[in-house]
C-alpha positions in Angstrom: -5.4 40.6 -18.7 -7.9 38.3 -20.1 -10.1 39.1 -17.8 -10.6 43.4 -19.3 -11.2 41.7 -22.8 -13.8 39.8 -21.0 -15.7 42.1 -19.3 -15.9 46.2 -19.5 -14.2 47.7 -17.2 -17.1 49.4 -15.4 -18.8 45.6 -15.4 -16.0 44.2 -13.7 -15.3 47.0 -11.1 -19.4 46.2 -10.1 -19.2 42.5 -9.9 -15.4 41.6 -9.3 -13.7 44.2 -7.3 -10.6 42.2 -6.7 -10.5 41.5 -10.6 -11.0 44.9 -11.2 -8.1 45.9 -8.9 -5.6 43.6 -10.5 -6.7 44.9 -14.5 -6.2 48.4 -12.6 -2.7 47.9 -11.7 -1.6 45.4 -15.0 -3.1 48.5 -17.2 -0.6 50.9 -15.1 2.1 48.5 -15.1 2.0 48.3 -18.7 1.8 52.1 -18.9 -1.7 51.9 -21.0 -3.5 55.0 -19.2 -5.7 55.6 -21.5 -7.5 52.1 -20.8 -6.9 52.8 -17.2 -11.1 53.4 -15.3 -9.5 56.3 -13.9 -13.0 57.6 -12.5 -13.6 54.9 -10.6 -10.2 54.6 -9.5 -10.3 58.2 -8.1 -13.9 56.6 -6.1 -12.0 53.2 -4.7 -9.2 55.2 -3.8 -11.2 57.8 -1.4 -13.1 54.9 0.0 -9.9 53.3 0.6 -8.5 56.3 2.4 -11.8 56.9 4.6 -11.8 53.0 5.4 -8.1 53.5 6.9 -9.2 56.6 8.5 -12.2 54.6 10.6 -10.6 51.6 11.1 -7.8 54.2 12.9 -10.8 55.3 14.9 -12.1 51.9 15.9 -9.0 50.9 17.3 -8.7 54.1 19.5 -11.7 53.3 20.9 -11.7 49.9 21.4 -8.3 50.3 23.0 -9.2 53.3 25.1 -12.4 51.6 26.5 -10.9 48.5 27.9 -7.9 50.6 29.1 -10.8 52.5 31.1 -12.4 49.2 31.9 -8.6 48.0 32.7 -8.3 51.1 35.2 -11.6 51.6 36.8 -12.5 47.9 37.5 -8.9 46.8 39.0 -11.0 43.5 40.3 -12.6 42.0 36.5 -8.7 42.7 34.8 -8.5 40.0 32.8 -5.5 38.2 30.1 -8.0 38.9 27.2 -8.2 42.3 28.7 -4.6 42.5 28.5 -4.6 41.2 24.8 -7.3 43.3 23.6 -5.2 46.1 24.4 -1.7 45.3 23.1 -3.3 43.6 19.9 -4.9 47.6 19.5 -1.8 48.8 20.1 0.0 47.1 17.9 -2.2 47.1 15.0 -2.4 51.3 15.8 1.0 51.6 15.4 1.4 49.8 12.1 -1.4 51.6 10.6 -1.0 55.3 12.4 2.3 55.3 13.9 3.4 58.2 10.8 2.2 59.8 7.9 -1.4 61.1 7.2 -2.9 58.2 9.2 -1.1 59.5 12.8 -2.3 63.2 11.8 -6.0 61.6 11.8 -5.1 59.5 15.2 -3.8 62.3 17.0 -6.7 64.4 15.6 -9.9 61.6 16.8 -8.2 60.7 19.9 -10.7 62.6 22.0 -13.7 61.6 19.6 -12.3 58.2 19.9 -12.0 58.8 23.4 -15.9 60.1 24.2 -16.9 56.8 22.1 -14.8 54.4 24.3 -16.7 56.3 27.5 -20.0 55.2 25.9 -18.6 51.8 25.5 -17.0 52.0 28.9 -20.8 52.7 30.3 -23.0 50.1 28.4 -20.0 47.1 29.3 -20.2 48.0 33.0 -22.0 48.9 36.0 -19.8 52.3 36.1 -21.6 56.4 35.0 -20.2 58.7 33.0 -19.5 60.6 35.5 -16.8 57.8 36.6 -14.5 58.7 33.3 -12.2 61.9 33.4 -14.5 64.0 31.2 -11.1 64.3 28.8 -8.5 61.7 27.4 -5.9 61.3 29.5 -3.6 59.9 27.3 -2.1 61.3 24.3 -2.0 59.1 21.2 2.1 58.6 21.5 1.1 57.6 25.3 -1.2 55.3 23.6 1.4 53.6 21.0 3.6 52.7 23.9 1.0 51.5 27.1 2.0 48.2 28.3 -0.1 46.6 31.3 0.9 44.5 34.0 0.0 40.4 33.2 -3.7 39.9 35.1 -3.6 37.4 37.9 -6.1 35.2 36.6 -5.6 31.8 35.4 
């Protein structure tokens, strides 16, 4: 705790977040609300909940584009491909596999989904017009896509 005596509370949450996180949760620990920077608490902890929230989004996208790229160019499938893909996947489903973060998946999938087209388009020679205008997967299709091992070497 030396470091609240050292610096004010609102100093230290400007110039050492991680210090200010760890006063944060020793104030609480030691039950001393009254010290606790409760208004900048309430701010780190919306960021913190909107971070979670696009990071969810990224990963939809990211893993829906190179299943699209996986799909509609069968000859450039590739192992990173693959692992692009299942490392989505996996980190989807520790993040948004339940609670308020799979509400928000299942929610962005098809904004998630129109994003991943736009990728889709700039990474290859292919149109919009080459994507299914919808998703067609759901988001528990999603958590569970496996791919076949690419041929390459």
């Amino acid at each position: 705790m030396t470091t609240v005596e050292a610096l004010p509370l609102e100093t230290l949450y400007q110039q050492d977040e991680t210090a200010w996180l760890e006063a944060m949760s020793e104030l609480i620990r030691m039950r001393q609300f009254d010290a606790v920077d409760f208004t900048n608490l309430a701010e780190y902890l919306t960021d913190m909940a909107a971070r979670d929230r696009r990071e969810v989004r990224s990963r939809l996208s990211t893993l829906l584009m190179h299943l699209l790229k996986w799909e509609y160019q069968p000859n450039k499938r590739s192992r990173s491909w693959r692992t692009t893909v299942l490392n989505q996947r996996q980190e989807l489903a520790v993040l948004a596999s339940q609670g308020v973060l799979r509400v928000h998946a299942i929610e962005v999938v098809d904004a998630a989904y129109q994003d991943a087209v736009e990728l889709a388009v700039s990474d290859t020679k292919l149109h919009l017009e080459d994507f299914p205008a919808e998703c067609p997967y759901s988001f528990d299709q999603l958590l569970v896509i496996d791919l076949p091992v690419a041929d390459d070497a």
